[in-house]
ROBA-662405 format. One record per atom (N, C-alpha, C): x, y, z. Coordinates in steps of 0.1 Angstrom, whole numbers, plus 5000, padded with zeros to 4 digits. Last residue first. Layout:
<torvos>
XYZ/...
</torvos>
This chain:
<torvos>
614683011365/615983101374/615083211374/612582701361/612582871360/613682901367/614082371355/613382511362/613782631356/615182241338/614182241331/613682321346/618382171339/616882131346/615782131346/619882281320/619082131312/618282081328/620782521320/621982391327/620882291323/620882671290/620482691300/621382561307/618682651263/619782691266/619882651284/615782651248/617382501254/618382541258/615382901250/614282781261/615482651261/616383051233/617083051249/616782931255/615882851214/617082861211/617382901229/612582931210/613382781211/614782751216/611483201233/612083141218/612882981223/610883371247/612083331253/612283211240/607783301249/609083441245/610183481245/607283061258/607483101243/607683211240/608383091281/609282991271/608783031259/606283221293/607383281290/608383181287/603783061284/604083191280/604983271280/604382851302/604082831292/604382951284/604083011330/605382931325/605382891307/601383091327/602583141330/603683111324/599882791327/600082871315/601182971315/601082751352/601282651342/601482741328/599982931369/601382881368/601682851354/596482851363/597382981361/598982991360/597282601374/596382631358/597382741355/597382661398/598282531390/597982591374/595082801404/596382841407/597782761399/592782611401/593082741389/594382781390/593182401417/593582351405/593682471398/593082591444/594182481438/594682491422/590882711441/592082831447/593582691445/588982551428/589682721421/591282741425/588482281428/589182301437/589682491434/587182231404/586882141418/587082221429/586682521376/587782431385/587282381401/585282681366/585782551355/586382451364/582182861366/582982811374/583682721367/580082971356/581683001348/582382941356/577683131363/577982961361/579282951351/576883351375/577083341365/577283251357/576383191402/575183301397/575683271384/577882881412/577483031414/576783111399/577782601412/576282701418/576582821419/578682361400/578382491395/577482601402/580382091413/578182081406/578682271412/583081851400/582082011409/580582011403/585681641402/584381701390/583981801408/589081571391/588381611400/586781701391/591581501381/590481421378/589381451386/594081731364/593081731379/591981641375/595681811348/595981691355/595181681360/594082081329/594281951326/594481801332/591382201351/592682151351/593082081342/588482171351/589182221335/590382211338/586381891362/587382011366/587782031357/582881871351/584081791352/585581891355/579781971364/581181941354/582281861361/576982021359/577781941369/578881881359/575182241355/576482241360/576982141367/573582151332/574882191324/575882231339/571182101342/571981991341/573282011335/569982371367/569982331357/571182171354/569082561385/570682611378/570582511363/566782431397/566982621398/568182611386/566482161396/565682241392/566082381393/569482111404/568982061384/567582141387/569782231424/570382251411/570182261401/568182031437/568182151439/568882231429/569281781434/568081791431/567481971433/571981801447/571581781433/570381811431/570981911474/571881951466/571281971454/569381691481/568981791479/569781881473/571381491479/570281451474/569681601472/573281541496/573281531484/572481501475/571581521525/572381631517/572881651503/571581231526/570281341518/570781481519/574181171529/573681121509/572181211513/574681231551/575681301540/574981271527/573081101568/573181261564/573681291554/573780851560/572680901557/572381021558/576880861571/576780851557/575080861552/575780901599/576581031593/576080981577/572480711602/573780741606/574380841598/569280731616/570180781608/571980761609/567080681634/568280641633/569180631624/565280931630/565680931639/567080861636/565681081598/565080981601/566180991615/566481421591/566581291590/565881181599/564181591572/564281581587/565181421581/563981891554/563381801554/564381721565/562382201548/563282151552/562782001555/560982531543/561082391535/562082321541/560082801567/560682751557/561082621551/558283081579/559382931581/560082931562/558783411594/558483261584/559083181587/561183601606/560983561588/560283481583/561483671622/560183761623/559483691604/564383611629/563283641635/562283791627/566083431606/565683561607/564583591614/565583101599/566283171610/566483301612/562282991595/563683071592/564383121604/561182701614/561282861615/562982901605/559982431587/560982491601/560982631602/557882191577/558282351571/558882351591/559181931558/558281981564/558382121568/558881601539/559381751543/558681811554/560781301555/559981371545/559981531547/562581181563/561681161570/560281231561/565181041549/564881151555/563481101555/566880821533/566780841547/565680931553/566580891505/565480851507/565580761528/567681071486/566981151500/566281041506/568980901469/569880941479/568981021489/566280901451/567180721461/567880791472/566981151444/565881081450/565981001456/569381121428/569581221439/567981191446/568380941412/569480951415/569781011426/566481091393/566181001397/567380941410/567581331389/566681331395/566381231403/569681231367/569881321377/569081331389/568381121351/569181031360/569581071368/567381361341/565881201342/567281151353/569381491328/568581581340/567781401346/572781381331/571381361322/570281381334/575681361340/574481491350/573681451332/577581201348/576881161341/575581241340/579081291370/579681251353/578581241345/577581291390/578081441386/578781411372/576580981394/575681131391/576781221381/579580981406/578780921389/577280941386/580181051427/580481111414/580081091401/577980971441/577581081437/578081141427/578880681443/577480671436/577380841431/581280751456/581180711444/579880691438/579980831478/580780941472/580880891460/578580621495/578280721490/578780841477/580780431496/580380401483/579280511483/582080621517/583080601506/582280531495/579880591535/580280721528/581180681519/580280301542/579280341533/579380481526/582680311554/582580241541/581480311531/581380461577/582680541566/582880421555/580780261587/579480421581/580780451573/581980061593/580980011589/580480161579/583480181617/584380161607/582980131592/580980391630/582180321630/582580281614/580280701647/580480671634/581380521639/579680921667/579380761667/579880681660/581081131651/582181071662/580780941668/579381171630/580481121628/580981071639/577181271643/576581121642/578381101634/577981511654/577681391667/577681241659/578281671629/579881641638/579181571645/575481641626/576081611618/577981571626/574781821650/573681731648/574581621637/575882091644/576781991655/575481831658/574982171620/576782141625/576682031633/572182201632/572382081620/573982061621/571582401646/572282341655/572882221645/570182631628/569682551639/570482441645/572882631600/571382681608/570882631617/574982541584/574782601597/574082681602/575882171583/574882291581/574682411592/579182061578/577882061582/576782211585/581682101575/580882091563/579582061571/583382011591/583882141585/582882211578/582881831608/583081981611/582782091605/582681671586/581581711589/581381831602/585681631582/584881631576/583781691575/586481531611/587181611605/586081741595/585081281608/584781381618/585581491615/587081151594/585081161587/584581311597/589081151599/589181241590/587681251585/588680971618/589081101628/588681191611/588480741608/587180781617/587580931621/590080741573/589480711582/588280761591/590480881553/590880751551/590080651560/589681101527/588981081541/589180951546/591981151509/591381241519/590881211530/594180911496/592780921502/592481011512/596280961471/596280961485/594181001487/596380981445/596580821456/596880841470/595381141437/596781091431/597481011439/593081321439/594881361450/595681281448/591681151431/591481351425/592981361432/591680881437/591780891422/592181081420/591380911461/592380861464/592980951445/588481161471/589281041466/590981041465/587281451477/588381371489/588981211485/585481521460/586881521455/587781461471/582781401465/583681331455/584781441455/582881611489/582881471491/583481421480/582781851474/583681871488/583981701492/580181831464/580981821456/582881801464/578281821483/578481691474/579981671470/578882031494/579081951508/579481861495/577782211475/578482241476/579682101491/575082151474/575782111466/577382141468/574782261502/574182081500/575082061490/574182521491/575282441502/575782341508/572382531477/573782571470/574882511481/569982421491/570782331480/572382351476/568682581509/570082541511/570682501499/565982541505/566282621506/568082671500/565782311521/565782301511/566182421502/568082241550/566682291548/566882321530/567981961571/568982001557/567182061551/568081821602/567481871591/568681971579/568681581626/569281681618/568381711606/
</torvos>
């Protein structure tokens, strides 16, 4: 499998798709608990240039009980990168995590006629949780040099314990999960906004369930 460098926003984007499948962001339920939800996983999220998807979905369905531990202390070594984004720990950190790969080397872009391009090769005996940590390796390391150490945030949900690494253009992104935690957000405030126009006096009034009619 290769993870072309190139990619990072996609890599970051794989990282960040990993620390929020915890037990701690979904409030005690664990995303990826098992072998069918690892494979699940890397369906969904594997690279989609030169065959890398289905190079990543093969080393999950080898996968045993042994690789998915290791992804699960991969994910927590990454969220604590993404807490702690200081550029020197950042670097250093997301380096350990490429250090499956085989080194770099240059691959055909995939636009015929386009050149190649920077990509770096997993080591023959690699397993899924060593794809997954030099994916995250390039990611982060990809980031902090183009976008920088200011996007690896923490989610702006108030209830949401969920963190993100920031890769679009304008870098405003606040939320792990947008189409979740902003939708909750959005609600929230909603609701918030029409109790307080609706004053103290209607806001207690009412049958005392405390839903919207």
């Amino acid at each position: 499998m290769q993870v072309v460098l190139d990619e990072y926003a996609w890599a970051a984007g794989v990282a960040t798709e990993l620390v929020n499948t915890t037990a701690e962001v979904w409030r005690g339920d664990d995303h990826l608990p098992d072998l069918a939800a690892l494979v699940a996983f890397a369906d969904r999220h594997g690279p989609g240039n030169g065959g890398g998807s289905r190079a990543l979905s093969e080393l999950a369905r080898r996968a045993r009980e042994t690789d998915l531990q290791a992804v699960h202390a991969l994910r927590t070594t990454v969220r604590d990168l993404i807490d702690h984004p200081e550029r020197d720990r950042l670097v250093a950190g997301a380096t350990a995590l490429t250090a499956p790969a085989q080194g770099v080397t240059l691959v055909p872009a995939p636009a015929p006629g386009s050149g190649t391009q920077w990509a770096t090769r997993l080591r023959a005996d690699g397993t899924v949780a060593d794809a997954l940590s030099v994916i995250c390796g390039v990611g982060i390391l990809g980031v902090v040099h183009v976008l920088g150490a200011p996007r690896f945030r923490q989610c702006g949900a108030p209830t949401c314990r969920g963190a993100f690494i920031d890769t679009t253009r304008p870098g405003r992104r606040r939320y792990c999960m947008p189409g979740l935690c902003g939708n909750r957000t959005n609600v929230a405030n909603h609701r918030a906004r029409r109790a307080a126009a609706r004053g103290p006096e209607q806001t207690g009034s009412g049958d005392g369930s405390g839903q919207d009619t």
